[in-house]
C-alpha positions in Angstrom: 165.9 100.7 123.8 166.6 100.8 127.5 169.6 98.3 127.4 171.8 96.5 124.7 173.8 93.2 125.5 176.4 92.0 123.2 176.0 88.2 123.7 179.3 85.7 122.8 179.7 82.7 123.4 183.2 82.0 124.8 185.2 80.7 127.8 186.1 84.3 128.7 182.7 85.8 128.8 180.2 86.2 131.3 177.4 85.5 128.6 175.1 82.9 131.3 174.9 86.6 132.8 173.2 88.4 130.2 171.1 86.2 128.9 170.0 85.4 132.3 169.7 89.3 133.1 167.7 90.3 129.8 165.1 87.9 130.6 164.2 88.7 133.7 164.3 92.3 132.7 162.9 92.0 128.9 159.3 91.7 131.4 159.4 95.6 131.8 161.9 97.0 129.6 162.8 97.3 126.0 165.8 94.6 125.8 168.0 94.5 122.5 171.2 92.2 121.5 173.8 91.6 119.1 175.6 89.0 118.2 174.1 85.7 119.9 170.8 85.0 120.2 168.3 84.8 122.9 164.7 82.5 122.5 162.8 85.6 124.1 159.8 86.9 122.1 159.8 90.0 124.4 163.8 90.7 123.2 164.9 92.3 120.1 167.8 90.2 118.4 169.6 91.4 116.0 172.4 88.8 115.5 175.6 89.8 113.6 174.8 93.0 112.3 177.5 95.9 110.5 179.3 99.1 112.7 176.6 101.3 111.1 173.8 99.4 111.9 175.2 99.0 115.5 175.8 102.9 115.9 172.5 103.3 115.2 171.1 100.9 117.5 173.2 102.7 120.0 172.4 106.4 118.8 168.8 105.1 120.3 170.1 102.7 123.6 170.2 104.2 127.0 172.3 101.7 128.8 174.9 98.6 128.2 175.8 95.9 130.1 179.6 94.8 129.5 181.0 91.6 129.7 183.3 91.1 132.7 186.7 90.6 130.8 187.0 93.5 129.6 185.9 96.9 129.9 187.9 98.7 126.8 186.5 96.3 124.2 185.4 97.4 120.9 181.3 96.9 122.1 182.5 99.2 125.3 184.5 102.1 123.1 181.3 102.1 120.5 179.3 102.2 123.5 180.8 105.3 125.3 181.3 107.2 121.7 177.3 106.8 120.8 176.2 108.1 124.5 175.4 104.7 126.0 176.0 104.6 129.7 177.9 101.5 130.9 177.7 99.0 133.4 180.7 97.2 134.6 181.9 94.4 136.5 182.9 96.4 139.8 186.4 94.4 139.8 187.5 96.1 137.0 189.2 99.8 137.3 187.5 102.1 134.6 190.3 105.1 133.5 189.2 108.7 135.0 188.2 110.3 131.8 185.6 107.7 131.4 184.2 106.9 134.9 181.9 109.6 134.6 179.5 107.5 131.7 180.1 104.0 133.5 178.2 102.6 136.7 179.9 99.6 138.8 178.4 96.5 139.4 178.7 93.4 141.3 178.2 90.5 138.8 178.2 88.3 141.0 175.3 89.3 142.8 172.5 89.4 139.9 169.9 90.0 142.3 171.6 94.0 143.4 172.3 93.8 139.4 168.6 93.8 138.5 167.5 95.6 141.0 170.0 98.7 140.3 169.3 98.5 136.3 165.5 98.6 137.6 166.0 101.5 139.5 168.2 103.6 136.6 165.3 102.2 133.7 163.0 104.3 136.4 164.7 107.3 136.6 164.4 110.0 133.7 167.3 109.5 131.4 169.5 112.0 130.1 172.0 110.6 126.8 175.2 110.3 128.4 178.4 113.0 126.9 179.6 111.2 123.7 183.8 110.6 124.1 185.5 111.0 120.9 188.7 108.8 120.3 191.6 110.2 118.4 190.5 109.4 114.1 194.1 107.7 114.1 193.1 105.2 117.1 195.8 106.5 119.6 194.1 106.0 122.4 197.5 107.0 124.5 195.4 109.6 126.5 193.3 107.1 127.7 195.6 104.6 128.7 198.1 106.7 131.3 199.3 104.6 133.9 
């Protein structure tokens, strides 16, 4: 797949976003999302699905679109330890360790959104360096202020 949203709807996210984004680009690319659902016959949705299931998806996904909430969610950490390259609000402030596998974005301004995505789907990708958490979830070394 070329890019995997995780669709929710709640107050907090920026699902209108997605959903909006996914469609325009499900034209060209190969679009796949979790969790909600999108009425798209060119988009593969795969609802709820398990943490296996989902690492496999994302063993074969080039790119993910985060919510703008929150960058160090559970979709974003399974997303940088499978390889998938990130894109994130630009408002948020990604940790050093990780800014190499994550791309800044201007939400509000879906027109540069779709048009960078366009441009990266173009170029020849290269799976990003998988980042391996701590087994015991201390993610102190992440987190250094």
């Amino acid at each position: 797949f070329d890019i995997i949203f995780y669709l929710r709807s709640h107050k907090n996210k920026n699902t209108l976003l997605n959903i909006s984004l996914a469609n325009s680009l499900s034209e060209k690319f190969n679009i796949v999302t979790i969790g909600e659902k999108i009425k798209n016959k060119n988009i593969t949705n795969l609802g709820n699905i398990s943490k296996k299931d989902l690492y496999n998806i994302l063993q074969k996904t080039k790119y993910s679109l985060l919510s703008a909430e929150n960058i160090y969610s559970f979709f974003a950490i399974d997303c940088l330890s499978n390889g998938v390259h990130v894109f994130y609000h630009n408002a948020s402030k990604p940790l050093i360790n990780l800014k190499k596998n994550m791309t800044p974005v201007n939400y509000y301004r879906q027109d540069l959104v779709k048009n960078l995505l366009e441009k990266q789907f173009k170029k020849r990708f290269k799976k990003q360096k998988k980042i391996y958490f701590k087994s015991n979830r201390d993610f102190s070394k992440y987190f250094i202020i």
